[in-house]
DRENPA-3360 file (N, C-alpha, C; in nm, 2 decimals, always signed):
BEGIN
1 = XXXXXXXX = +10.66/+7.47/+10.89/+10.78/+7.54/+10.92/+10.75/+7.65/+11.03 ~ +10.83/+7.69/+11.12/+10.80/+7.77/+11.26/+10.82/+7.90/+11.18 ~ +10.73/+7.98/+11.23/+10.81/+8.10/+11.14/+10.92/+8.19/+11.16 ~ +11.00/+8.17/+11.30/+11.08/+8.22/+11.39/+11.21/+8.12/+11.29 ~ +11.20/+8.07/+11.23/+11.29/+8.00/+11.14/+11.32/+8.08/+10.97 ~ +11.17/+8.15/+10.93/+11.20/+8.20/+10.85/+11.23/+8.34/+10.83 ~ +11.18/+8.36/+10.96/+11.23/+8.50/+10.96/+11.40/+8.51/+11.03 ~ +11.41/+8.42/+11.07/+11.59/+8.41/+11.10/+11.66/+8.42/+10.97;
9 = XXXXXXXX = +11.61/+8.36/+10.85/+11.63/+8.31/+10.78/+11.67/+8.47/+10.64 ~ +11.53/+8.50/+10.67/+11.55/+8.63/+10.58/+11.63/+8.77/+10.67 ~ +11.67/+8.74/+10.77/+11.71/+8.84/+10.86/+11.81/+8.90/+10.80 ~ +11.86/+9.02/+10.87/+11.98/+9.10/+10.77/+12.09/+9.13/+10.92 ~ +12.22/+9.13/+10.85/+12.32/+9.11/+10.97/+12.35/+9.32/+10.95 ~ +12.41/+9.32/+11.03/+12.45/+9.46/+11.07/+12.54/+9.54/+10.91 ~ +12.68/+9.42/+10.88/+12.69/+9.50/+10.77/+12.58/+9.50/+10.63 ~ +12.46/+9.45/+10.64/+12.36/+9.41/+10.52/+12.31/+9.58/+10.54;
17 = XXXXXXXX = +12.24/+9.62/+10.69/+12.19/+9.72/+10.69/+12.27/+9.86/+10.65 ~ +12.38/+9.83/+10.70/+12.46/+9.94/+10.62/+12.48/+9.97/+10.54 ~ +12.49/+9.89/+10.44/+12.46/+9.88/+10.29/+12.31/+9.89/+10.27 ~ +12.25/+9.87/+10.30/+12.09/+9.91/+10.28/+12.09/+10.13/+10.28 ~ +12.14/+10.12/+10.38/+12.10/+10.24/+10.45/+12.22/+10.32/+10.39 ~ +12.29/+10.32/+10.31/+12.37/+10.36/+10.24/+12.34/+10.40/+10.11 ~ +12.31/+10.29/+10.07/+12.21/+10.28/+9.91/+12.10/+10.41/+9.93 ~ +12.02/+10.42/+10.04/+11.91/+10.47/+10.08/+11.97/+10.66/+10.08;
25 = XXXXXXXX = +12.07/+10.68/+10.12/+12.15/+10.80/+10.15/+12.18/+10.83/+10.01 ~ +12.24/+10.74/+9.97/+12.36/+10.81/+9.85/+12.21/+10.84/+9.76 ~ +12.12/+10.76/+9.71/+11.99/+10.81/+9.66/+11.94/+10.97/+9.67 ~ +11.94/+11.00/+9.80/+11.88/+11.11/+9.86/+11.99/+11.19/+9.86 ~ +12.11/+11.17/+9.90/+12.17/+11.28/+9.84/+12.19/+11.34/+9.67 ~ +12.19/+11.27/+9.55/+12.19/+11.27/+9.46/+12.11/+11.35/+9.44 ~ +11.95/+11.30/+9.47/+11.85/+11.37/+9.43/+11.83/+11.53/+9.51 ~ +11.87/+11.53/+9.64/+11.90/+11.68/+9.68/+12.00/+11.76/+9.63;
33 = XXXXXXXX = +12.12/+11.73/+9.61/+12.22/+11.79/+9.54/+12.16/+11.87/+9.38 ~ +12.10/+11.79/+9.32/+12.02/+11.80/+9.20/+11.93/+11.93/+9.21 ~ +11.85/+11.88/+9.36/+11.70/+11.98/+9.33/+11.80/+12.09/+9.36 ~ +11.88/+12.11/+9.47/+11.90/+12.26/+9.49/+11.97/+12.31/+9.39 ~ +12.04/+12.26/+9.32/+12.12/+12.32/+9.20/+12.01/+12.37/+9.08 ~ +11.88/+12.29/+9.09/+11.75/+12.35/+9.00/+11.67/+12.41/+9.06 ~ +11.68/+12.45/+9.19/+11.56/+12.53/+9.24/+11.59/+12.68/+9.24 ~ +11.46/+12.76/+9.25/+11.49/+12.91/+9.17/+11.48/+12.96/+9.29;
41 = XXXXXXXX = +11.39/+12.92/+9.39/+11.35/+12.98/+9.50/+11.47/+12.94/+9.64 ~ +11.47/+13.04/+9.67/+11.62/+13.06/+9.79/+11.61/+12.95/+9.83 ~ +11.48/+12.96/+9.93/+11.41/+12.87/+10.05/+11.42/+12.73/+9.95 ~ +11.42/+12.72/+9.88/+11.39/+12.57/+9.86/+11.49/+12.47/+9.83 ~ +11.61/+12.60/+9.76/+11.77/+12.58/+9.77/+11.80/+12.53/+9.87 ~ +11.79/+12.65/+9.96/+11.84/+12.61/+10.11/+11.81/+12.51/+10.19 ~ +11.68/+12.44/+10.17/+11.67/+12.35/+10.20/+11.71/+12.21/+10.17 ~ +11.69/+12.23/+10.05/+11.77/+12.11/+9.93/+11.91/+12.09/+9.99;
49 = XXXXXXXX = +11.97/+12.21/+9.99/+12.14/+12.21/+9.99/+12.19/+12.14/+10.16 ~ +12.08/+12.19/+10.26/+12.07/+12.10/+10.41/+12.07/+12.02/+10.39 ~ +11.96/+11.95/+10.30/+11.93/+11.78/+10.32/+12.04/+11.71/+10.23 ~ +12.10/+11.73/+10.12/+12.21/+11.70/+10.08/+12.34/+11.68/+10.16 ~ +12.36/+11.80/+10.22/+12.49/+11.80/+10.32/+12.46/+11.70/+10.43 ~ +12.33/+11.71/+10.50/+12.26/+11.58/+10.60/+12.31/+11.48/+10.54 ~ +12.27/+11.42/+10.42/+12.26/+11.31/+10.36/+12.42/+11.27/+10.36 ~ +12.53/+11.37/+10.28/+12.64/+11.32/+10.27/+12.72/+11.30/+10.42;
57 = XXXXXXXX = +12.69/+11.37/+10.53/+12.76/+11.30/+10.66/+12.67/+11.19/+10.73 ~ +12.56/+11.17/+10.68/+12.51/+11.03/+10.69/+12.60/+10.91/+10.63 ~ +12.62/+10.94/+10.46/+12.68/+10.82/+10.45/+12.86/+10.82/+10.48 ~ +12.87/+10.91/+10.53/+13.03/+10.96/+10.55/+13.05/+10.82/+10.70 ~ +12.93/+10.85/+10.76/+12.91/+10.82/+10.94/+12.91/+10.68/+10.88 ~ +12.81/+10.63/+10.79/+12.77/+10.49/+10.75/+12.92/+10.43/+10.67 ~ +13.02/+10.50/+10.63/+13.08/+10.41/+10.56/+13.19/+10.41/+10.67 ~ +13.22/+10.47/+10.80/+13.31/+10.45/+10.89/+13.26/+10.34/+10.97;
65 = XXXXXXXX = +13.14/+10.32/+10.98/+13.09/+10.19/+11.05/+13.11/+10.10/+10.99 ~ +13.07/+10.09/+10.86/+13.12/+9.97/+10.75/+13.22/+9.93/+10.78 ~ +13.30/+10.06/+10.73/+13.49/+10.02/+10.76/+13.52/+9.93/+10.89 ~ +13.46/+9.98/+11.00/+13.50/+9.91/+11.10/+13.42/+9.77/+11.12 ~ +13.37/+9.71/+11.05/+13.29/+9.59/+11.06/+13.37/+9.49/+10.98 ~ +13.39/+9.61/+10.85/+13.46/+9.50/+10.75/+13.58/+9.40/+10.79 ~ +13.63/+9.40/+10.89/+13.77/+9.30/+10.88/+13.69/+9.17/+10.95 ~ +13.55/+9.19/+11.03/+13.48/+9.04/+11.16/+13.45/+9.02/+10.97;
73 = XXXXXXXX = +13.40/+9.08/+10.82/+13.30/+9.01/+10.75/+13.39/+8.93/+10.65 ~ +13.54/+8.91/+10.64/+13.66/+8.83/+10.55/+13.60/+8.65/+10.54 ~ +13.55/+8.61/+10.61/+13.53/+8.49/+10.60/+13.39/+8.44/+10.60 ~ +13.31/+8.59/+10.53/+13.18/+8.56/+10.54/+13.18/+8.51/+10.39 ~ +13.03/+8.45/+10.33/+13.02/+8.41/+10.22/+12.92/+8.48/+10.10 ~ +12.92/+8.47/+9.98/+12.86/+8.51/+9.90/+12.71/+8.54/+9.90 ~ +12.64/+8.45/+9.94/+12.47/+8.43/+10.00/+12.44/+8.55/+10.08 ~ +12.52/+8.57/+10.15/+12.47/+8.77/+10.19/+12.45/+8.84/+10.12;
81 = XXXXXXXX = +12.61/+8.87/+10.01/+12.60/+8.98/+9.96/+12.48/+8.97/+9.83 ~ +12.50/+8.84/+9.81/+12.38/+8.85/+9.68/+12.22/+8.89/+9.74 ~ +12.17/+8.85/+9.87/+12.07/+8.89/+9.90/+12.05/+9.02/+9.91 ~ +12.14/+9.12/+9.95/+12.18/+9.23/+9.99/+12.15/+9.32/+9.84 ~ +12.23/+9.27/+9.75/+12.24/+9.32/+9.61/+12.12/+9.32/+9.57 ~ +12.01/+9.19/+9.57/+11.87/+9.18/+9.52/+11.72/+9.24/+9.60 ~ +11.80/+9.26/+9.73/+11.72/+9.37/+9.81/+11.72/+9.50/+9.75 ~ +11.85/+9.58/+9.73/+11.90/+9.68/+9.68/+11.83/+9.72/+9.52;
89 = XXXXXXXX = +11.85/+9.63/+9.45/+11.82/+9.66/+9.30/+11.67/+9.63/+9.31 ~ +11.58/+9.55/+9.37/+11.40/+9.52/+9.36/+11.33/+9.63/+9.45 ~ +11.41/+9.66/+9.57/+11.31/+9.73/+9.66/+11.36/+9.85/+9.65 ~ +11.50/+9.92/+9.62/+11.53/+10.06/+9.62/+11.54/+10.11/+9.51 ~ +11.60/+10.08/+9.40/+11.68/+10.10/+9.30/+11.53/+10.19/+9.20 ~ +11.52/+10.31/+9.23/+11.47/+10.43/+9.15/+11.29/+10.37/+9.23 ~ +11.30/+10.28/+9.36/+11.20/+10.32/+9.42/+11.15/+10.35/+9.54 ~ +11.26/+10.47/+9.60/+11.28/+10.54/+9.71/+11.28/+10.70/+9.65;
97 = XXXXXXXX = +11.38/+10.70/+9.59/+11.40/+10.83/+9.53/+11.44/+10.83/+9.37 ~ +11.43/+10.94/+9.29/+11.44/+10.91/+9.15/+11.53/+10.84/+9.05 ~ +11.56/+10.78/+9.01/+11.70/+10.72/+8.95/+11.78/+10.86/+8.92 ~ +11.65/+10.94/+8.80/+11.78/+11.04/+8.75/+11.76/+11.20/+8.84 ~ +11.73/+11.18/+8.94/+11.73/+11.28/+9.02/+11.61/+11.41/+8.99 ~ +11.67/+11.56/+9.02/+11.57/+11.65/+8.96/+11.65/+11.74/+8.90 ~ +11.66/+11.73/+8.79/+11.72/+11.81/+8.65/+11.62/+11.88/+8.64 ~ +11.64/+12.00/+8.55/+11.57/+12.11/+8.51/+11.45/+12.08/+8.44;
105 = XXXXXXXX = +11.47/+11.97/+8.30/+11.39/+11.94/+8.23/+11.28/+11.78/+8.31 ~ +11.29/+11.76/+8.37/+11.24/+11.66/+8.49/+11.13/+11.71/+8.54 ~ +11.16/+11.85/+8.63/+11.05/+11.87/+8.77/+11.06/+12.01/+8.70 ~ +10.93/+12.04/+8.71/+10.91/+12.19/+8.66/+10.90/+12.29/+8.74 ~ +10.91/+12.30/+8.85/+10.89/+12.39/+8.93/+10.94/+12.32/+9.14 ~ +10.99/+12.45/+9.15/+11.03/+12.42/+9.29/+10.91/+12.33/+9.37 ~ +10.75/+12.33/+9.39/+10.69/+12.29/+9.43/+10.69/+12.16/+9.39 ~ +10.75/+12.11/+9.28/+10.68/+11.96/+9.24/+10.84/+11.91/+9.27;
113 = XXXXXXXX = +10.91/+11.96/+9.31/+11.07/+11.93/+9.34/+11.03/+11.88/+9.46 ~ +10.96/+11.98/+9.57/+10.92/+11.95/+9.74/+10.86/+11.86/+9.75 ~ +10.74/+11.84/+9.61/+10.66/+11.66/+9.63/+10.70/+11.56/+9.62 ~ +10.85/+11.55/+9.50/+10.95/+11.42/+9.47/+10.97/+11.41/+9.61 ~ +11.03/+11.52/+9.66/+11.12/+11.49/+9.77/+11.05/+11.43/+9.90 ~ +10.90/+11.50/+9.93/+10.84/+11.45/+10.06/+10.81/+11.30/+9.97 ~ +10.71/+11.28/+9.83/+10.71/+11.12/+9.81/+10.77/+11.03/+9.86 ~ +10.95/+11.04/+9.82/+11.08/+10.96/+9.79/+11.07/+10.97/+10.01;
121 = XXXXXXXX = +11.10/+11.04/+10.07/+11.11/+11.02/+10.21/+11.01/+10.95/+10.27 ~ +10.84/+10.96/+10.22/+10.80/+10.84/+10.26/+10.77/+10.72/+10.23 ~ +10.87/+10.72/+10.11/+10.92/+10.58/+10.08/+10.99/+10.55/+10.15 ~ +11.08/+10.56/+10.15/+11.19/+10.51/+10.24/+11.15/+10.49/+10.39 ~ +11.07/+10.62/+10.44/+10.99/+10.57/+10.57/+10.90/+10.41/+10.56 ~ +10.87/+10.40/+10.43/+10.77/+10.28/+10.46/+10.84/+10.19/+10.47 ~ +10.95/+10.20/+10.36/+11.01/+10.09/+10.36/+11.12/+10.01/+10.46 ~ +11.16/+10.17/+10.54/+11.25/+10.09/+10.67/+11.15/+10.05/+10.82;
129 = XXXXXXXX = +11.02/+10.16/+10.80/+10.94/+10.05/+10.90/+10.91/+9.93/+10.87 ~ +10.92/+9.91/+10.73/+10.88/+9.75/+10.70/+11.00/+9.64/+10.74 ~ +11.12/+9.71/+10.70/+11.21/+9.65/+10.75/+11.23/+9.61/+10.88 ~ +11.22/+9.71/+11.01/+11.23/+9.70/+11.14/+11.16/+9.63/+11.17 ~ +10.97/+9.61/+11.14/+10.92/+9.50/+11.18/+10.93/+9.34/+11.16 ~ +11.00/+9.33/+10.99/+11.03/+9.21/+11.02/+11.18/+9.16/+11.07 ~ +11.27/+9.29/+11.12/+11.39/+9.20/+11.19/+11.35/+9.17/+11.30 ~ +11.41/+9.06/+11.33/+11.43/+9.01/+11.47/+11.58/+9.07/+11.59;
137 = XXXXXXXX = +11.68/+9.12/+11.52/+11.81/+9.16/+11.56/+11.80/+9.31/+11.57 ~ +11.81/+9.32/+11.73/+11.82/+9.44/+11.81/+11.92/+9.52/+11.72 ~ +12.03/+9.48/+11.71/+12.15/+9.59/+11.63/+12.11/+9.62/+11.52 ~ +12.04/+9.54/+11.44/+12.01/+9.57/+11.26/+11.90/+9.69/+11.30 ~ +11.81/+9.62/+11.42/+11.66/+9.74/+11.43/+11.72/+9.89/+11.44 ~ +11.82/+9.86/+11.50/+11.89/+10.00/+11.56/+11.93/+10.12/+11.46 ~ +12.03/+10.04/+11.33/+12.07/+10.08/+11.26/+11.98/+10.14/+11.20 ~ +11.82/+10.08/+11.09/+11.74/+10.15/+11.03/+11.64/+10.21/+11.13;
145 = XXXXXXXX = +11.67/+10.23/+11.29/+11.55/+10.34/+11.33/+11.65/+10.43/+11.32 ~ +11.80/+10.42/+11.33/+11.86/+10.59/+11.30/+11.76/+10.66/+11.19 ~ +11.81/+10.52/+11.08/+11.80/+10.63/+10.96/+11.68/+10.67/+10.94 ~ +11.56/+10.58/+11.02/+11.42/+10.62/+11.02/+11.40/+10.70/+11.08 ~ +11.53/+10.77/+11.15/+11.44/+10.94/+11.27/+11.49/+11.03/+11.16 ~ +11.63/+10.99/+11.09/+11.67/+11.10/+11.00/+11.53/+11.14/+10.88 ~ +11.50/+10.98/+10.86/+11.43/+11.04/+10.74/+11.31/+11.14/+10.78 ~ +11.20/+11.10/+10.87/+11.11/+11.16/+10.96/+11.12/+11.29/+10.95;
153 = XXXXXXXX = +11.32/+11.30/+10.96/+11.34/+11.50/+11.03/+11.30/+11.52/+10.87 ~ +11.35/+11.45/+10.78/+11.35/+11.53/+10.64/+11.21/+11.55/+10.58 ~ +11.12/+11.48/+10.63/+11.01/+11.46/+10.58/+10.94/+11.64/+10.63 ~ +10.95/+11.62/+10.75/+10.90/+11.76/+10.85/+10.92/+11.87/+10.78 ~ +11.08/+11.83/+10.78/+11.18/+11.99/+10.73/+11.07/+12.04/+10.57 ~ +11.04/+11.91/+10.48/+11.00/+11.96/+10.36/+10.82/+11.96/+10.32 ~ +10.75/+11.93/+10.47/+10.65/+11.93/+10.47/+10.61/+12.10/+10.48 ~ +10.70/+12.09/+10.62/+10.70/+12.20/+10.65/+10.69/+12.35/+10.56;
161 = XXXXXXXX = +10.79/+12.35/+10.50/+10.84/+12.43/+10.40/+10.72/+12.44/+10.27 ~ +10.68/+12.32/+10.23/+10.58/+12.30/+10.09/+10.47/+12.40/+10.18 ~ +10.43/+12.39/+10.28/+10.29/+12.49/+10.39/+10.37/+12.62/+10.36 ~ +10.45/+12.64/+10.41/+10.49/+12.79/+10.42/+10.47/+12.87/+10.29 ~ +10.56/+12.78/+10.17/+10.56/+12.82/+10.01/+10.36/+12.84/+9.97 ~ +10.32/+12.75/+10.01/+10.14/+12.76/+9.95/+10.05/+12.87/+10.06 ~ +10.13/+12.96/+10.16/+10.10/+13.04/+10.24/+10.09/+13.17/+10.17 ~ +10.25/+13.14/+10.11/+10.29/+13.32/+10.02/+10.24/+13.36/+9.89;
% end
């Protein structure tokens, strides 16, 4: 079998990625919404409470693109969405970011909240470079390098921040 056949084959159409990269958002926001509402320390609020608000006009931006795709996707068929769904629940579902977020009794301290969070972001970095490399469709690649610059910024923002905290 040519491989340019199976990789057509496993390919993801534009609305797949959106839903990918949605799943990927609403995750990350959850779990930021969470830390900053348990973090003691300002700075680590503050940053939680950014990457949360990031995250929710991410998927705000992702579900207006959706919307506008959805009327070309009425005569599409089931065999998407089920791939889509089994992508979503094997490769993301509590293994990008936590299922039940960072509750009080969870993460014990602002610093191990900054390690969920840089962990969970370079998940999701691995996992949309893995993605990019095996699409073949310029539009899909497109969609997850957005969210792969976004994630990158978040990664910085809380690398960043974890150095500053182990400074003071």
């Amino acid at each position: 079998m040519e491989p340019s056949a199976k990789t057509t084959s496993n390919s993801f159409q534009c609305i797949d990625a959106l839903e990918v990269s949605l799943n990927i958002e609403k995750q990350g926001f959850i779990f930021y919404d969470k830390a900053a509402k348990s973090a003691s320390d300002p700075s680590v609020r503050a940053i939680f409470s950014r990457l949360a608000n990031e995250e929710k006009e991410h998927i705000q931006a992702l579900q207006n693109k959706a919307r506008f795709l959805q009327p070309a996707l009425t005569k599409k068929s089931s065999p998407r969405e089920s791939k889509v769904e089994n992508f979503i629940k094997n490769e993301l579902e509590g293994n990008v970011f936590p299922v039940s977020g960072c509750d009080k009794g969870e993460v014990k301290s602002d610093l191990e909240a900054l390690n969920v969070g840089i962990a969970a972001e370079k998940k999701s970095i691995e996992v949309l470079s893995r993605l990019i490399a095996q699409e073949k469709k310029m539009d899909v690649r497109m969609i997850f390098n957005h969210l792969l610059a976004e994630e990158k910024k978040h990664l910085a923002a809380l690398e960043e921040l974890k150095q500053t905290l182990g400074q003071q």
